[in-house]
C-alpha positions in Angstrom: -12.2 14.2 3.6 -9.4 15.6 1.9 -6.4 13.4 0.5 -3.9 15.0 3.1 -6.3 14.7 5.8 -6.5 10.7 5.0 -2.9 10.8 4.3 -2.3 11.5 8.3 -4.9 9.3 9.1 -3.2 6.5 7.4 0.3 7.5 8.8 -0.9 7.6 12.1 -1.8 4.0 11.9 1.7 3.6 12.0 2.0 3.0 15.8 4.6 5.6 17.7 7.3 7.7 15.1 10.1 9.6 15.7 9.8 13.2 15.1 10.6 13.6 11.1 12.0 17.2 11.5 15.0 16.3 13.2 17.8 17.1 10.8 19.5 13.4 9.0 23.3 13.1 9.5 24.8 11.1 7.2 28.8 9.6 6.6 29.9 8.8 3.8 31.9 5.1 4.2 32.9 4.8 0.4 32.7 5.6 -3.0 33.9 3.4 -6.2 33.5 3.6 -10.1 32.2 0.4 -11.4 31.9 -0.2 -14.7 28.7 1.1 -15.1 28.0 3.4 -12.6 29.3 4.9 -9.6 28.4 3.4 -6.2 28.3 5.5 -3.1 27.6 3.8 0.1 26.6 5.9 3.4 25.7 5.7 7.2 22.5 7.6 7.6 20.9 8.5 10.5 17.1 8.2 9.8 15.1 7.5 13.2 17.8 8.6 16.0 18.1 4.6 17.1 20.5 3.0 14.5 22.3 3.9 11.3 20.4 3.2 8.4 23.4 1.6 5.8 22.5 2.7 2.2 23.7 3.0 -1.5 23.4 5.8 -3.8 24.1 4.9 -7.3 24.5 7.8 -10.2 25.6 7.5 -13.8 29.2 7.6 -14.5 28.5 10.5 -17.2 27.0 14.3 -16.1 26.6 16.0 -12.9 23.3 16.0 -12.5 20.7 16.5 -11.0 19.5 13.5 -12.0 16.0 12.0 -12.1 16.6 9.7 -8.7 14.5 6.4 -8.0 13.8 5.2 -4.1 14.5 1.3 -4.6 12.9 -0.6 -2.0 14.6 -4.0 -1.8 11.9 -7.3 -1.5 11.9 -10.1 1.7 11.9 -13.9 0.5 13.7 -14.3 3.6 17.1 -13.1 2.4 17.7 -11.1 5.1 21.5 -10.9 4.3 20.8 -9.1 0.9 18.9 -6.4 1.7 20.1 -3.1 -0.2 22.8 -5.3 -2.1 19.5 -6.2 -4.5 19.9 -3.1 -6.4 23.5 -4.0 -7.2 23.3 -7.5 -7.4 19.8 -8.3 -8.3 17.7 -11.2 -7.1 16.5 -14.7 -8.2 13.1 -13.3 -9.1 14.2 -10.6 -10.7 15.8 -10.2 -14.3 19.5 -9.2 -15.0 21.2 -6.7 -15.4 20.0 -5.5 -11.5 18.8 -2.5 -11.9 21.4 -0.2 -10.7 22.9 -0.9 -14.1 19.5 -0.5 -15.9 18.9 2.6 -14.6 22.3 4.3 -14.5 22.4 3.5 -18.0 19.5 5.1 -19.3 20.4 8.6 -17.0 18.7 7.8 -13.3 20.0 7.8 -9.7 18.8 5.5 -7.3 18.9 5.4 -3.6 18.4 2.0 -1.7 18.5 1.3 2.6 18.6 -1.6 4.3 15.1 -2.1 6.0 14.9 -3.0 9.8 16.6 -6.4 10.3 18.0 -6.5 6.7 21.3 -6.5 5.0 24.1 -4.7 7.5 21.1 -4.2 10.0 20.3 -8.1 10.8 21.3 -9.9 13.9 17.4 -10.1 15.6 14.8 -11.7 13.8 12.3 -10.5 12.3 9.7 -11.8 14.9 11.8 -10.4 17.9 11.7 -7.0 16.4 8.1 -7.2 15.7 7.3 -8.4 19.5 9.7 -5.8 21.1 7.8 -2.7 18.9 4.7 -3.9 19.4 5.4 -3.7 23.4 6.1 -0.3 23.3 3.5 1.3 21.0 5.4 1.1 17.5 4.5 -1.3 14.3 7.3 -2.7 12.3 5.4 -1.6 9.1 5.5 1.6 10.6 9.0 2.0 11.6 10.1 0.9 7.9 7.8 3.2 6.0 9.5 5.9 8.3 12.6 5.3 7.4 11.6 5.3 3.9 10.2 8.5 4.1 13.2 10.2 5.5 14.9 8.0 2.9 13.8 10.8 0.5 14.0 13.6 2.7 18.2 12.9 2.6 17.4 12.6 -1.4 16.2 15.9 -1.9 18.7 17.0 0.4 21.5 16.4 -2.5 22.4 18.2 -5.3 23.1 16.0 -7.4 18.7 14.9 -7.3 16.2 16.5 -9.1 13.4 17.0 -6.5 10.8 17.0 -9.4 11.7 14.0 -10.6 11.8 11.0 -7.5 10.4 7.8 -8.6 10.0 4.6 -6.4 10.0 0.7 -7.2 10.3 -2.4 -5.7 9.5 -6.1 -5.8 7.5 -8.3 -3.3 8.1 -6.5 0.1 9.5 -3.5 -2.0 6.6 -3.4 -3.9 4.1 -3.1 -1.0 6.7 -0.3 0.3 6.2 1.6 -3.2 2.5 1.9 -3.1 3.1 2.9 0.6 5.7 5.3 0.1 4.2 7.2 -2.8 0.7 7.2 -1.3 2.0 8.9 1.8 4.4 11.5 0.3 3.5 13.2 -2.8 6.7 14.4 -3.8 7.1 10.9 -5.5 6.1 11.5 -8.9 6.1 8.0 -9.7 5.0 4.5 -8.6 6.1 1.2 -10.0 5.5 -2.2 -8.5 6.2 -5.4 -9.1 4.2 -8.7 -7.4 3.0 -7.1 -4.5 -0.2 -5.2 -5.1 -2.3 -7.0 -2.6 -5.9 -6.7 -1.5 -6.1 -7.5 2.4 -9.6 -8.4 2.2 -8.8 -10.9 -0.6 -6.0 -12.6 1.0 -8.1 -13.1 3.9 -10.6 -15.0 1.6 -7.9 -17.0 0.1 -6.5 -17.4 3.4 -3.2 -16.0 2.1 -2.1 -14.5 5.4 0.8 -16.8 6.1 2.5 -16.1 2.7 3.4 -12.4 4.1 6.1 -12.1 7.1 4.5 -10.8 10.4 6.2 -7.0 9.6 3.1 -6.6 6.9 0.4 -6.3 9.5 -0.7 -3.1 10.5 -3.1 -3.2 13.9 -6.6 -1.5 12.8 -5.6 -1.0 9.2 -8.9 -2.9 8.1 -11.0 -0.4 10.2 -9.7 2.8 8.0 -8.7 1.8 4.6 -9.1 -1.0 1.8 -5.5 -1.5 -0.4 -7.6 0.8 -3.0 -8.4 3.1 -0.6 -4.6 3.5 -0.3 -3.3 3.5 -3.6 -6.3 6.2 -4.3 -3.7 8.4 -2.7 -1.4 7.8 -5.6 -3.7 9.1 -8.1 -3.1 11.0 -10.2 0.4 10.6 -10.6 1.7 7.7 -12.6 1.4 4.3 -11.2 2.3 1.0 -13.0 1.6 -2.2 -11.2 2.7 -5.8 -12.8 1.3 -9.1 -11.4 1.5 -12.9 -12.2 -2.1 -14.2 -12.0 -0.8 -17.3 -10.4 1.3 -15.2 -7.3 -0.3 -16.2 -4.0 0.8 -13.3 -2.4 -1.8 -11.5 -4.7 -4.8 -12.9 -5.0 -6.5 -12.7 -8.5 -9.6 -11.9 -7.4 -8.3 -8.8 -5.3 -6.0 -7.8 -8.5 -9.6 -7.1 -10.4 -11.0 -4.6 -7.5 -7.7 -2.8 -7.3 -7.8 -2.8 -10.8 -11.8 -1.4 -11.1 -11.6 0.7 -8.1 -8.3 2.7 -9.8 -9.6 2.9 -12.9 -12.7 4.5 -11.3 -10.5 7.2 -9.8 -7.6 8.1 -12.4 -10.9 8.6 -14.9 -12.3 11.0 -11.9 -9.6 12.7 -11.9 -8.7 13.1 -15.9 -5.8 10.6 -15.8 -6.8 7.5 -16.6 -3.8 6.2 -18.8 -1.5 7.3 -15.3 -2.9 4.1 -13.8 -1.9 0.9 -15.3 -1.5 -2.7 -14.4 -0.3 -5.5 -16.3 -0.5 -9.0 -15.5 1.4 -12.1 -17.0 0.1 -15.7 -16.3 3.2 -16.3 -13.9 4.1 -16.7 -10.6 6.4 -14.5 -8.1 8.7 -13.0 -10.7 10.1 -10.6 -13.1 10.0 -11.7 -16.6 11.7 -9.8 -19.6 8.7 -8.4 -20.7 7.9 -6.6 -17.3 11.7 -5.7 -17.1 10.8 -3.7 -20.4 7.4 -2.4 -19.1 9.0 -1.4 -16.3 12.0 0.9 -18.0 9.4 2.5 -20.7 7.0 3.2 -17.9 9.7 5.2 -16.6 11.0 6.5 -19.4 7.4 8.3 -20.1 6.8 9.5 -17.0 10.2 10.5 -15.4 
């Protein structure tokens, strides 16, 4: 089977979507120079049921088009942050956040609220799951969605190069990175932080509790391993950094990720496009990764 042929196959896991053709409206509530960077913040309609609230951060200096990174902003149940993690950071993560870090050295980076996040909480997490899963649609599914049209409005400005999109995350934002890239190839590059989980391993270290109820795709076991999706990755550039002490990704599934990738970047003639590093930490971002992270970048994008 071809990759695009188990690309749809893994998308239409994803319970009932909206059609993606529909043309994305957006409004533009504000725009401010901060010290640092300029800070755009829109209204954009995604799915056709609610306004998807989102930042777009560019470097102070040049027009553009700049080389643009899809930030996907983590759980650990701060449900009020949301998007505000690119411009504010997080307590697992290193300062400066990375909207400054990646201003700085030339980058855009987009960043949406996810369902029930930042300016789009007010049900939990729980009720949203139930209420989809009633009519057809998986939580998981209706993220991923709207981070795919996430980069459709991307390539839709000017000011983005459309050769050079890039995603990241931590934690939840992680899992959406690996996600997101393996699903649309016009992400050039992957980075994740703490998140790169193997399902079958977190079942043997009875993990399952340590990841909200939106991670759980019905039937995903039946079609595809976590390697089976980050395959779809390869060959374009993927770092992944892990603490070997994270519960949320269990050593032992870190090592077949690890084999299995390395199997199929060397297939394919990239094997130095494929790395992970892993620190003997916990559920964090240290200053090393911080610095892995920016010349992983830097290389590739």
């Amino acid at each position: 089977m071809t990759m695009e042929k188990r690309r749809e196959e893994l998308y239409d896991l994803l319970g009932d979507l909206p059609l993606r053709t529909k043309p994305i409206s957006s409004k533009k509530i504000k725009e401010e120079q901060l010290p640092h960077y300029i800070l755009e913040e829109w209204l954009l309609n995604l799915n056709g049921e609610e306004p998807v609230p989102a930042y777009f951060v560019r470097p102070i200096e040049g027009e553009g088009p700049f080389p643009t990174i899809i930030f996907n902003h983590s759980h650990g149940g701060f449900y009020e942050k949301g998007k505000d993690e690119l411009i504010k950071g997080n307590v697992y993560l290193q300062n400066p956040p990375y909207a400054e870090e990646l201003t700085k050295l030339g980058y855009a980076a987009l960043s949406i609220d996810a369902w029930g996040f930042g300016q789009r909480r007010g049900r939990s997490e729980g009720e949203i799951f139930k209420e989809m899963l009633w009519k057809g649609q998986v939580m998981w599914g209706k993220m991923v969605f709207d981070s795919l049209r996430a980069v459709d409005y991307a390539i839709s400005r000017p000011d983005v190069d459309h050769e050079r999109i890039g995603t990241m995350g931590i934690s939840m934002g992680s899992t959406m990175s690996w996600w997101l890239a393996a699903l649309d190839p016009r992400i050039k590059v992957c980075v994740d932080l703490c998140g790169l989980c193997d399902f079958h391993s977190l079942i043997e270290s009875r993990g399952l509790e340590g990841h909200g109820i939106y991670y759980y795709v019905p039937k995903l076991l039946n079609h595809f391993t976590t390697s089976e999706i980050n395959a779809l990755i390869a060959p374009r550039p993927h770092l992944s950094l892990a603490g070997n002490y994270d519960r949320l990704t269990p050593p032992k599934g870190l090592d077949i990720i690890d084999e299995n990738l390395k199997n199929v970047y060397n297939e394919q003639g990239a094997l130095e496009a494929w790395k992970l590093l892993r620190y003997n930490i916990g559920h964090f971002e240290t200053a090393d990764m911080r610095y892995e992270v920016m010349a992983f970048l830097q290389k590739w994008l």
